[in-house]
C-alpha positions as CSV (number, residue, x, y, z in Angstrom):
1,X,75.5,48.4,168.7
2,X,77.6,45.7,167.0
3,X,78.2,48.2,163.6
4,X,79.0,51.6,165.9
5,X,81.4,49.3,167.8
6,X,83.1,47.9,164.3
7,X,83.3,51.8,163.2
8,X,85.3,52.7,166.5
9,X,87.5,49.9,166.2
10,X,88.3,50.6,162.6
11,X,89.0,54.6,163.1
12,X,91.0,54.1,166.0
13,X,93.5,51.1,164.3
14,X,93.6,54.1,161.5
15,X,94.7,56.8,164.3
16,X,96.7,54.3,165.8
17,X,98.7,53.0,162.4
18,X,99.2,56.6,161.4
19,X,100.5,57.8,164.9
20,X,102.8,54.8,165.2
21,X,104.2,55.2,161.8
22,X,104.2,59.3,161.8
23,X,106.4,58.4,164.9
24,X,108.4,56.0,163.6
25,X,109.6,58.6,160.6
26,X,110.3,61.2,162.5
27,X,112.3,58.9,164.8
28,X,114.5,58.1,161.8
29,X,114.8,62.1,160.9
30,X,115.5,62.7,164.7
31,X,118.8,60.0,164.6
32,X,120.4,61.4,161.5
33,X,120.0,64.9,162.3
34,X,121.8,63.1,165.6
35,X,124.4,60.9,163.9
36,X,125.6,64.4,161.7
37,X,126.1,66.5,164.5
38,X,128.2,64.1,166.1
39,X,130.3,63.7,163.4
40,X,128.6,60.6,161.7
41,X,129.6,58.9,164.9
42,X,126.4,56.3,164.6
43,X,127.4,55.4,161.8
44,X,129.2,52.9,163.2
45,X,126.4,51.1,164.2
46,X,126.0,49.7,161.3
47,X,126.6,45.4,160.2
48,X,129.9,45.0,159.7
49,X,129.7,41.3,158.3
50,X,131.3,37.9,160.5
51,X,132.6,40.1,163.3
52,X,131.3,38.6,166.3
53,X,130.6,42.4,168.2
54,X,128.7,43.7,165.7
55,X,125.9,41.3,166.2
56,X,124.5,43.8,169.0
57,X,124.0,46.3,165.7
58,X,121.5,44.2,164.1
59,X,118.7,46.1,165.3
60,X,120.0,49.6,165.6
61,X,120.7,49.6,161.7
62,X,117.7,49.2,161.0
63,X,116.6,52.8,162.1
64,X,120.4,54.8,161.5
65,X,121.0,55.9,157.4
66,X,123.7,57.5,155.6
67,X,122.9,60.7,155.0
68,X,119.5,62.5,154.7
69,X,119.1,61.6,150.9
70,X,119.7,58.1,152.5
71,X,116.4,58.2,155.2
72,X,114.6,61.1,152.6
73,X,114.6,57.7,150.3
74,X,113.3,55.5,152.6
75,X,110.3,57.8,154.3
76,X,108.0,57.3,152.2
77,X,107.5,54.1,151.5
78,X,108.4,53.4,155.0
79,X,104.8,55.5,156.4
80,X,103.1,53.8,153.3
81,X,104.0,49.7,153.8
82,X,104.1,50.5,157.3
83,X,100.8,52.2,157.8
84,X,99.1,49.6,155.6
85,X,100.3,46.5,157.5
86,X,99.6,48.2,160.8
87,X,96.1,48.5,160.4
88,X,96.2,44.6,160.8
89,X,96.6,45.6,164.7
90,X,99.3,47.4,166.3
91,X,101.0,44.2,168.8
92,X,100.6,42.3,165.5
93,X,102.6,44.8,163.0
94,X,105.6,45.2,165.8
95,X,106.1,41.2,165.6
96,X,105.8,41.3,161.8
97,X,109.0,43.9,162.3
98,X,110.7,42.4,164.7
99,X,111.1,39.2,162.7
100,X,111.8,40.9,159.6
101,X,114.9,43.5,161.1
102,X,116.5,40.6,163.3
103,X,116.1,37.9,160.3
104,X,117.3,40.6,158.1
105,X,120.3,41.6,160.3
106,X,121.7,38.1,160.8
107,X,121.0,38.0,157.3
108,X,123.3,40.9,156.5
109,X,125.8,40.0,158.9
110,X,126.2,36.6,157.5
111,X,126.3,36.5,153.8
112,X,126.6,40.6,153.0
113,X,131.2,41.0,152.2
114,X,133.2,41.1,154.2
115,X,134.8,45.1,155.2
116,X,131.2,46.6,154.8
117,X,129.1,48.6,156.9
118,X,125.2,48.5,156.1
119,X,122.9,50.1,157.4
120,X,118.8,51.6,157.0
121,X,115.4,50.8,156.7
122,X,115.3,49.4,153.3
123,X,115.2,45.9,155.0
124,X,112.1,46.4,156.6
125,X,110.8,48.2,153.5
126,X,111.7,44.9,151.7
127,X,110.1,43.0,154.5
128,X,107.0,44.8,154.7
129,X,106.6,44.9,150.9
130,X,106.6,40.7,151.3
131,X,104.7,40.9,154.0
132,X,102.1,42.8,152.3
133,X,102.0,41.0,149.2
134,X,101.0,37.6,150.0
135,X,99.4,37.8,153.4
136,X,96.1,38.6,152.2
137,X,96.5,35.2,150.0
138,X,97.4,33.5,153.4
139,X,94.3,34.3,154.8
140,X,92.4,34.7,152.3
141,X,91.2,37.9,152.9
142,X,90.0,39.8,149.8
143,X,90.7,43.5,151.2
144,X,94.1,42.1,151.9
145,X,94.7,40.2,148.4
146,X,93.5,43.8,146.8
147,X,96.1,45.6,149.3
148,X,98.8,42.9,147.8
149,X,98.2,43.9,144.4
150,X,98.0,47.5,145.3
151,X,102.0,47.5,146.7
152,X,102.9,45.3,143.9
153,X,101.7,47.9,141.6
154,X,103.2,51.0,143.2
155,X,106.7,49.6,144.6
156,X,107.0,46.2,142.4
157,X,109.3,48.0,139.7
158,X,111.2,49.6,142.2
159,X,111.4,46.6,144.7
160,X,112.5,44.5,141.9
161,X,115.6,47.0,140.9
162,X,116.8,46.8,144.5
163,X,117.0,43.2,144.0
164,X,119.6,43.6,141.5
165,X,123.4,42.8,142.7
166,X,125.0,45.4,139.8
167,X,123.9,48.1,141.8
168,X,127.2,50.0,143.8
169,X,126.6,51.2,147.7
170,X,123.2,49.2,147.8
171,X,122.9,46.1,149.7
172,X,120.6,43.7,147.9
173,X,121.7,40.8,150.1
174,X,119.6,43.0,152.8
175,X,117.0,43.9,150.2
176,X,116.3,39.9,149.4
177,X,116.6,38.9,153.1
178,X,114.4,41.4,153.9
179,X,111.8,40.3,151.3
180,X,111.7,36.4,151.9
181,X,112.0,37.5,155.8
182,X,108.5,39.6,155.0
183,X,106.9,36.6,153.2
184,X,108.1,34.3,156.3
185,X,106.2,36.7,158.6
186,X,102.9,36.2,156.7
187,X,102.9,32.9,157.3
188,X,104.2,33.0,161.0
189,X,101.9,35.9,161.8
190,X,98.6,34.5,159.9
191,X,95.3,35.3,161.4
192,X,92.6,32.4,161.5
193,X,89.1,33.6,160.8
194,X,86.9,34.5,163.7
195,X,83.9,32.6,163.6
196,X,80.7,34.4,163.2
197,X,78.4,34.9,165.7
198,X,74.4,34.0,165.0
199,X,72.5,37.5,165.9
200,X,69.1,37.3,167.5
C-alpha cells in the first residue's frame, strides 16, 4: 500500500511541476504578444533604479521581456530549472520564487544605474540555477546533489557568461542577485528529513 501510494505521489508532483511550469511559459508568451500590440506599453513596467514608484514593478518584471527573442531566450531554461525544482512540492517551489524575484527586484532597483529599465525572467533563471545547485548539498539528498551537478553541467558555462559585467543590454547585477538570492532560498527553504517509520 505504502509503495502504490509513493508511486501516486511521485507522478502526480511530475503532472503537477509540468502543468505549473507549461503554464508559467505560456504566461510569459501570452504578455509579450500583449505588451507588442499595445505598442510596448508594458514595457514600462520594468526597474527603473532609486525611483521610489517603481518599486511596485519589482514583481511584474519578472514575467514582462523585450521582445520575443528576449522571452524565446529565457523559455527554456525557464520550463527546465523550473520543472526540476518544482518537483520538490508545488507551495514549496512558489516560496523558493517569491524570495528570489522580490530579493532580485530590490536588488536591481538598488545597485543596477541609474536611467535603466530591466526587465525578464533571467533573475529567476539565475535564482533557480542557485537554488538548484546546492540544495541537494543542504539536505543532503543524493538525487538532489546529482540534480546539482546536472544544472551545473548544462547551464554552468552559460550561467557564468551572464555573470560577466562587459556584456551591453544585459543586466548582470540581476543575474548575480538572482543567483546568491537562489542559494539564500536553499538554505531558507531546507527540508529536514522525515523520520522513518518501523513497518510491521
Amino acid at each position: 500500500m505504502s509503495g502504490s501510494r509513493t508511486e501516486w505521489s511521485r507522478g502526480d508532483r511530475v503532472g503537477s511541476a509540468v502543468r505549473l511550469m507549461a503554464g508559467w511559459v505560456a504566461l510569459l508568451w501570452l504578455l509579450e504578444v500583449v505588451d507588442v500590440a499595445a505598442g510596448h506599453a508594458l514595457d514600462d513596467h520594468g526597474i527603473v533604479p532609486r525611483v521610489p514608484s517603481e518599486l511596485v514593478d519589482i514583481v511584474p518584471a519578472a514575467f514582462l521581456h523585450f521582445g520575443f527573442a528576449h522571452v524565446a531566450a529565457n523559455s527554456v531554461p525557464l520550463l527546465v530549472l523550473g520543472f526540476l525544482a518544482a518537483l520538490g512540492g508545488i507551495r514549496r517551489f512558489l516560496g523558493v520564487c517569491a524570495l528570489i524575484v522580490v530579493a532580485d527586484g530590490l536588488g536591481v532597483w538598488l545597485i543596477s544605474p541609474a536611467h535603466t529599465n530591466t526587465a525578464g525572467a533571467s533573475g529567476l533563471i539565475f535564482g533557480l540555477f542557485g537554488f538548484l545547485l546546492v540544495s541537494g548539498f543542504v539536505e543532503r539528498r543524493p538525487l538532489g546533489v546529482l540534480a546539482g551537478v546536472s544544472v551545473a553541467a548544462a547551464w554552468g558555462g552559460s550561467i557564468v557568461a551572464g555573470l560577466a559585467p562587459t556584456q551591453s543590454g544585459v543586466s548582470w547585477q540581476g543575474h548575480l542577485i538572482g543567483l546568491a538570492a537562489g542559494v539564500a532560498a536553499a538554505f531558507v527553504f531546507r527540508r529536514t528529513p522525515e523520520p522513518r517509520r518501523p513497518t510491521a
